[in-house]
C-alpha positions as CSV (number, residue, x, y, z in Angstrom):
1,X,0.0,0.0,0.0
2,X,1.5,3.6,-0.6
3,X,1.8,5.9,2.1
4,X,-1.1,8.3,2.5
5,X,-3.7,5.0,0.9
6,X,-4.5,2.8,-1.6
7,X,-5.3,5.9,-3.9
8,X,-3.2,8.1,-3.0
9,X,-1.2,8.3,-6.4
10,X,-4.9,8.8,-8.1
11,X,-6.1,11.2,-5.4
12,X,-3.4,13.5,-6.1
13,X,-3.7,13.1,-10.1
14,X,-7.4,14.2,-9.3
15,X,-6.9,17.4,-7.3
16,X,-4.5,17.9,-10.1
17,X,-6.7,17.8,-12.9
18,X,-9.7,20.3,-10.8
19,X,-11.5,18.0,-9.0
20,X,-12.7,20.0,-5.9
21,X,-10.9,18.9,-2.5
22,X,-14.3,18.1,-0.5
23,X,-16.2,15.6,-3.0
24,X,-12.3,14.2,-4.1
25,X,-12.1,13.2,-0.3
26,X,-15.6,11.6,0.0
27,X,-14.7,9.5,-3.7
28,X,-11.4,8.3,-2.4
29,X,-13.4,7.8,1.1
30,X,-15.4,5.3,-1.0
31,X,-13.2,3.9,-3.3
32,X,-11.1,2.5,-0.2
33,X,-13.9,1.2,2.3
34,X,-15.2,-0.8,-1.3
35,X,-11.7,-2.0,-2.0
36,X,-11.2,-3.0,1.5
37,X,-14.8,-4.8,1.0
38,X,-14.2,-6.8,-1.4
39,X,-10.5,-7.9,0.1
40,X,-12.4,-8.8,3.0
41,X,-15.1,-10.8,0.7
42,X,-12.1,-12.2,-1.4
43,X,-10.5,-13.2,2.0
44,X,-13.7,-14.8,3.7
45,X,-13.8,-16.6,0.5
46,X,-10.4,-18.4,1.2
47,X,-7.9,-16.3,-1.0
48,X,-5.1,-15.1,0.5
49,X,-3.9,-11.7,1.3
50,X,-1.9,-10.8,-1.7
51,X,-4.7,-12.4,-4.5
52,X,-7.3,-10.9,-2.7
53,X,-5.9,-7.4,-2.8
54,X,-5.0,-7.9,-6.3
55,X,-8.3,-9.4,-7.1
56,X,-10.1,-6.3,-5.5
57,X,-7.9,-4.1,-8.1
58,X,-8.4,-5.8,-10.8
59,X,-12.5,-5.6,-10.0
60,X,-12.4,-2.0,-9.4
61,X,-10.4,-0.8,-12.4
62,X,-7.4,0.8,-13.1
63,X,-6.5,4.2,-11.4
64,X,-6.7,5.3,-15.4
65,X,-9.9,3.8,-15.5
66,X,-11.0,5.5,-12.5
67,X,-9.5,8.7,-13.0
68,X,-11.5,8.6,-16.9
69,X,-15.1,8.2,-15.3
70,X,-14.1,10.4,-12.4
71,X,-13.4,13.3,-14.8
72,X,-15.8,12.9,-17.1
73,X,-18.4,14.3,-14.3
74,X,-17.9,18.1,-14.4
75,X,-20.2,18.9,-11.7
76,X,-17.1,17.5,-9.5
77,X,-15.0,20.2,-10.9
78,X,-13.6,23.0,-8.1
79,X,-14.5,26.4,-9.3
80,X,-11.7,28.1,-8.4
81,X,-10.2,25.2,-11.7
82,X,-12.9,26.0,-14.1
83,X,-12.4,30.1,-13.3
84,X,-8.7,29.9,-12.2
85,X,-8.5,34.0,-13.2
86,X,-10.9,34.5,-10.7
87,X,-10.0,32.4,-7.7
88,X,-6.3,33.2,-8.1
89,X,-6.1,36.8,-9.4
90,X,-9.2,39.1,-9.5
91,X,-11.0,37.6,-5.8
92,X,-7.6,38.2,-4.4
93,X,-6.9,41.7,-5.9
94,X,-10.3,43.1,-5.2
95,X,-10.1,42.2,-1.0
96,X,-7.3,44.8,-1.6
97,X,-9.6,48.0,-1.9
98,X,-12.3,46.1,0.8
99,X,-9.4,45.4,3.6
100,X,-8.5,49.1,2.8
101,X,-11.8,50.8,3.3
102,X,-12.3,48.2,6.7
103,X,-9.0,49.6,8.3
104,X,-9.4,52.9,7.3
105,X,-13.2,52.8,8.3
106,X,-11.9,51.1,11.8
107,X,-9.2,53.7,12.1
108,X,-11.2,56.8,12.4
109,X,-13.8,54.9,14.3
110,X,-11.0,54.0,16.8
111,X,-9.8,57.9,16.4
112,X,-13.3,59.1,17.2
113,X,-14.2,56.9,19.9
114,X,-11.0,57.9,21.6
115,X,-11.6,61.2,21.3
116,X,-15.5,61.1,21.9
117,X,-15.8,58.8,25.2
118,X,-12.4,58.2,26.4
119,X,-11.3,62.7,26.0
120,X,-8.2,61.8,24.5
121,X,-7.1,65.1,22.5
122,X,-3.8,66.8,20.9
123,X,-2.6,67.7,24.0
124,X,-3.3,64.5,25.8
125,X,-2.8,61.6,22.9
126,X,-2.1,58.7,24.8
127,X,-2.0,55.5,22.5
128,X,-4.4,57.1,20.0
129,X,-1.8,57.9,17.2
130,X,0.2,55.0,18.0
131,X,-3.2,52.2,17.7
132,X,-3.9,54.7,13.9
133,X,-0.7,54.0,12.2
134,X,-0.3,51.0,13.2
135,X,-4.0,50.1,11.6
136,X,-3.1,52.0,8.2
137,X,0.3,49.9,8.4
138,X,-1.3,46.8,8.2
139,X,-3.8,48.4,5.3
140,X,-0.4,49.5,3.5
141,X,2.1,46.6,4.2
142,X,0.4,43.7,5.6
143,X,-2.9,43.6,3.3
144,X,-1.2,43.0,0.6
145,X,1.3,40.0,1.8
146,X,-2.3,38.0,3.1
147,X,-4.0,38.7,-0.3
148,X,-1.4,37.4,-2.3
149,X,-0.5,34.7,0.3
150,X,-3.8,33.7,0.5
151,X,-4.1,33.5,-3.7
152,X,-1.0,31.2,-3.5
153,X,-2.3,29.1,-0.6
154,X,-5.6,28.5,-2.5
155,X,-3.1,27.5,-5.5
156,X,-0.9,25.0,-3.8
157,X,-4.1,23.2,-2.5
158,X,-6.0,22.9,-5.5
159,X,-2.7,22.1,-7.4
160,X,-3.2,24.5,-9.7
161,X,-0.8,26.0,-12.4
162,X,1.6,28.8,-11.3
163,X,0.3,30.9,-13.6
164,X,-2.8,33.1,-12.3
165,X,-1.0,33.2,-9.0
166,X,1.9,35.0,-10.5
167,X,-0.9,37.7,-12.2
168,X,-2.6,38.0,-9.0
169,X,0.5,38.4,-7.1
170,X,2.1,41.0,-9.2
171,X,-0.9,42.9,-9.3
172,X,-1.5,42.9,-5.8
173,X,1.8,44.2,-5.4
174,X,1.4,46.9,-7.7
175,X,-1.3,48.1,-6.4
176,X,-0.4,47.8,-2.7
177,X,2.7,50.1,-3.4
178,X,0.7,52.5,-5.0
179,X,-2.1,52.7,-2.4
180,X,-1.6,55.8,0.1
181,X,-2.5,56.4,3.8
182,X,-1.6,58.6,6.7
183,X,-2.8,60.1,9.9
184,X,-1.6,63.5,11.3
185,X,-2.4,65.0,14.6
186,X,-0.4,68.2,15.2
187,X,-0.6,71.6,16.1
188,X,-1.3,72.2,12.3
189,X,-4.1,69.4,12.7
190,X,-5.5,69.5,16.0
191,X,-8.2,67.2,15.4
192,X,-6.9,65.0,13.4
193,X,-6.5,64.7,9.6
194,X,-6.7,61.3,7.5
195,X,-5.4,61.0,4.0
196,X,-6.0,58.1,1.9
197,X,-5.6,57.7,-2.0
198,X,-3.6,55.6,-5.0
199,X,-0.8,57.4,-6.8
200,X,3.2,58.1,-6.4
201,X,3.7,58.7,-2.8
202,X,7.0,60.9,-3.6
203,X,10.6,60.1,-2.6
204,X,12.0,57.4,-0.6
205,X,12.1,53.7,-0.3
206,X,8.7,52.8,0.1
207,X,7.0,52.3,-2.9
208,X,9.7,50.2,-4.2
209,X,9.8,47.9,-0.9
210,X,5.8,47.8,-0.6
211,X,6.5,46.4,-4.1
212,X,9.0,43.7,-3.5
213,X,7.4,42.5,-0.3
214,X,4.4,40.5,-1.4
215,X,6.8,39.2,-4.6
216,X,9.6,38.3,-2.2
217,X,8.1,37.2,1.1
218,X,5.0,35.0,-0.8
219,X,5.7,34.5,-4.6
220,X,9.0,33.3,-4.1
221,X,8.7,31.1,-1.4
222,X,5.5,29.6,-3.1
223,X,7.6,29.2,-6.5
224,X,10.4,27.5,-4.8
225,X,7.9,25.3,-3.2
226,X,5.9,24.3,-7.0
227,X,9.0,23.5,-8.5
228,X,10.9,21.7,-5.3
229,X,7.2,19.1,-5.4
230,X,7.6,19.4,-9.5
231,X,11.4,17.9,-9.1
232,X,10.0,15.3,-6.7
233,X,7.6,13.8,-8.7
234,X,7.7,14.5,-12.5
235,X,4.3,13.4,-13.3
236,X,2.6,16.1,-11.5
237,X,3.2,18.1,-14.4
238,X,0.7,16.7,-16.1
């Protein structure tokens, strides 16, 4: 028996080829407790171990076989497979602009309800300007790293093709280093001013590093990973 089951070479062939994760694991759920069956039958009926196990192959089909009348029902499909453009690169891209306007929306409601029930004010800050950045920083650096990560995840489990990750990714990235946010409370802006908007931020390192981080900390790692399983076993290319 290989490690991880009986099917586990057609299993992974399956998730390969789109077959969604949940109804894949109920179908291999099935296919064993029927092999095991008729092992069992083939057993009680005097065969020993080895014919009977082969015997219970031989009555169930190939994994070919299998795989062929598996596939050929497309309501088993995953839908992140049949829209991979969507699952991989435009769902993740868009909860950019939605985890923005949540953190900014949770910023100033944090800012107001710091200044409106707790009297924090310019004079008296506390951890008001501290909890604000710290929000928009996750809008500008971390968002960005979790869309894409999450893009890639989805990917690696569904064994997809490296493809639409690597759009999604690089999009993401663009459009996190481009994104703008800041907070000033000052003498200038003694209540408090929020900016927000997409477009060159000016000088420095930041745009080019909000740019590399999502590449570098996710789409390299997850890279590394496709073709380290690739090397391991040729025939996931398929």
């Amino acid at each position: 028996m290989m490690p991880g089951g009986r099917f586990a070479n057609l299993k992974e062939r399956l998730l390969r080829a789109g077959i969604a994760p949940r109804p894949l694991r109920r179908l291999i759920l099935e296919l064993e407790m029927h092999f095991d069956d008729l092992v069992s039958e083939l057993r009680a009926a005097g065969l020993s171990e080895e014919d009977s196990r082969a015997q219970a192959a031989a009555r169930l089909g190939t994994d070919a076989a299998l795989e062929a009348s598996i596939l050929a029902r497309p309501e088993l499909k995953s839908w992140a497979r049949r829209r991979p453009w969507a699952a991989f690169a435009l769902l993740p891209l868009i909860s950019m602009p939605l985890q923005f306007v949540a953190t900014m929306l949770l910023t100033m409601g944090a800012y107001r309800f710091s200044v409106g029930s707790l009297g924090a004010s310019y004079e008296h800050q506390g951890m008001v300007p501290w909890i604000c950045r710290a929000l928009l920083d996750y809008a500008l650096w971390l968002a960005p790293i979790i869309a894409a990560g999450l893009a890639c995840l989805l990917a690696a489990r569904r064994r997809a093709p490296v493809l639409w990750p690597i759009i999604g990714t690089l999009l993401i990235a663009c459009l996190g280093a481009f994104t703008n946010a800041g907070f000033e409370w000052s003498p200038s802006a003694p209540h408090g001013v929020f900016t927000a908007g997409i477009g060159f931020p000016g000088k420095g390192p930041g745009v080019a590093l909000r740019l590399l981080a999502p590449v570098v900390l996710v789409l390299v790692p997850f890279l590394w990973i496709a073709r380290r399983d690739l090397r391991r076993d040729p025939a996931r290319a398929d």
